[in-house]
N, C-alpha and C positions, 0 to 999 in steps of 0.2 A: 619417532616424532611424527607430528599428526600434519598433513598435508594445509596446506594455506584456505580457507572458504574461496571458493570462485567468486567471482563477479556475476549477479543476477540482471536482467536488463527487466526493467519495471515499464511497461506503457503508457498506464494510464496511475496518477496519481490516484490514494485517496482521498475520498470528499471529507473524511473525518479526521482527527488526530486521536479518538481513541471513543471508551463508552461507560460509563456510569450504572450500576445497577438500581435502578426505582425499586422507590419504598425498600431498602432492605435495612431491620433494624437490629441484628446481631452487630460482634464486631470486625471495624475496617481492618480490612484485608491489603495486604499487597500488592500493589497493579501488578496485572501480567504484562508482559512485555511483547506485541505480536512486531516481529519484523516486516522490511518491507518486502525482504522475496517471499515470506510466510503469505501475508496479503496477496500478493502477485497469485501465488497457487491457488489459492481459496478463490479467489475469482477467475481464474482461467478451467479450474476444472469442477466448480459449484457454480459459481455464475453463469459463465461462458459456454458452459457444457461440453468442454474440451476433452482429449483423450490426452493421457498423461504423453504420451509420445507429442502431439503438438502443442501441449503446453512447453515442455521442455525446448523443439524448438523456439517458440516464442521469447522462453526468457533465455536463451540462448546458453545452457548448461546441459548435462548428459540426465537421462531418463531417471534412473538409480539416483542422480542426487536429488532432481526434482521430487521423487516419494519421497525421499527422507525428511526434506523440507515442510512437503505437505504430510507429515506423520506427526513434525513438532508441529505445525500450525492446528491442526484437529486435536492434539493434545492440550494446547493451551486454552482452545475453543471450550472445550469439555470442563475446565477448571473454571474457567468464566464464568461460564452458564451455569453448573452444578453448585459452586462455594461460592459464588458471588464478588466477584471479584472484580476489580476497576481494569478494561482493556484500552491499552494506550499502544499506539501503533506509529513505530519508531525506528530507525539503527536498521541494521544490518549491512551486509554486502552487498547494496543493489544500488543500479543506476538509472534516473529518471531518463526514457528516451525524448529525446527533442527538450526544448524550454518547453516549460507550462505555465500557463497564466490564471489565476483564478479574478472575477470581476467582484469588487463588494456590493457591487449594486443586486444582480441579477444571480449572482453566484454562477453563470455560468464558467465553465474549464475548460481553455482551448491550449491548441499547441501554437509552435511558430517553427513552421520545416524551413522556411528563407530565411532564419535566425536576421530578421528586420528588427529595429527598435518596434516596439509596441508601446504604440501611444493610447490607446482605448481598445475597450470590449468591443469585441467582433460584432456580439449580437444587441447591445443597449447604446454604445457607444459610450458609456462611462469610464472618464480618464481614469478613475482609481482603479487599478488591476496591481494585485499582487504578485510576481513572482514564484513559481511554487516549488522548483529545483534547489532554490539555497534553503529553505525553509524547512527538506521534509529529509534532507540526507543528514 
């Protein structure tokens, strides 16, 4: 019997919920599915330009599982991008750290470390701010 997925601890949300292929006129494909520890890795050790050791601790899981993660996320990547395919970035075993807010004015994305009611955008002061923790697990 195969061991339970750990728990990933995710930072920074992302800005997208997934990506559409332009102009493509074959036929529709089936969205890939990138999780949120997948994401986490692809931007801690492609973005970030981290070493798999300190990505790992960041999302607070062991080395070894961190590659594996980031072995399916470059897999799915590759399928994306080659066959054309719809990526939608969703599910998994991860956990947003801190509340995040996104603002629909400015789109800016902040946290809240004093977990205070948030009444407006830090940076426009725009009451609409949405929530981005219930929204993205």
């Amino acid at each position: 019997m195969a061991r339970p997925r750990q728990t990933s601890i995710v930072q920074i949300p992302p800005r997208v919920k997934g990506f559409i292929p332009f102009a493509y006129y074959g036929k529709v494909r089936e969205p890939i599915k990138l999780n949120l520890e997948e994401y986490e890795a692809i931007r801690l050790l492609d973005y970030e330009d981290l070493s798999q050791t300190q990505a790992a601790e960041f999302m607070d899981i062991s080395r070894p599982t961190l590659t594996r993660i980031y072995d399916r996320a470059r897999k799915k990547m590759a399928l994306v991008l080659t066959e054309a395919h719809q990526l939608l970035i969703e599910g998994g075993k991860a956990l947003l750290e801190g509340e995040w807010y996104e603002c629909s004015k400015c789109r800016c994305r902040f946290n809240n470390p004093q977990s205070k009611p948030v009444a407006a955008c830090i940076v426009c002061d725009n009451p609409d701010v949405t929530r981005l923790n219930s929204c993205m697990q």
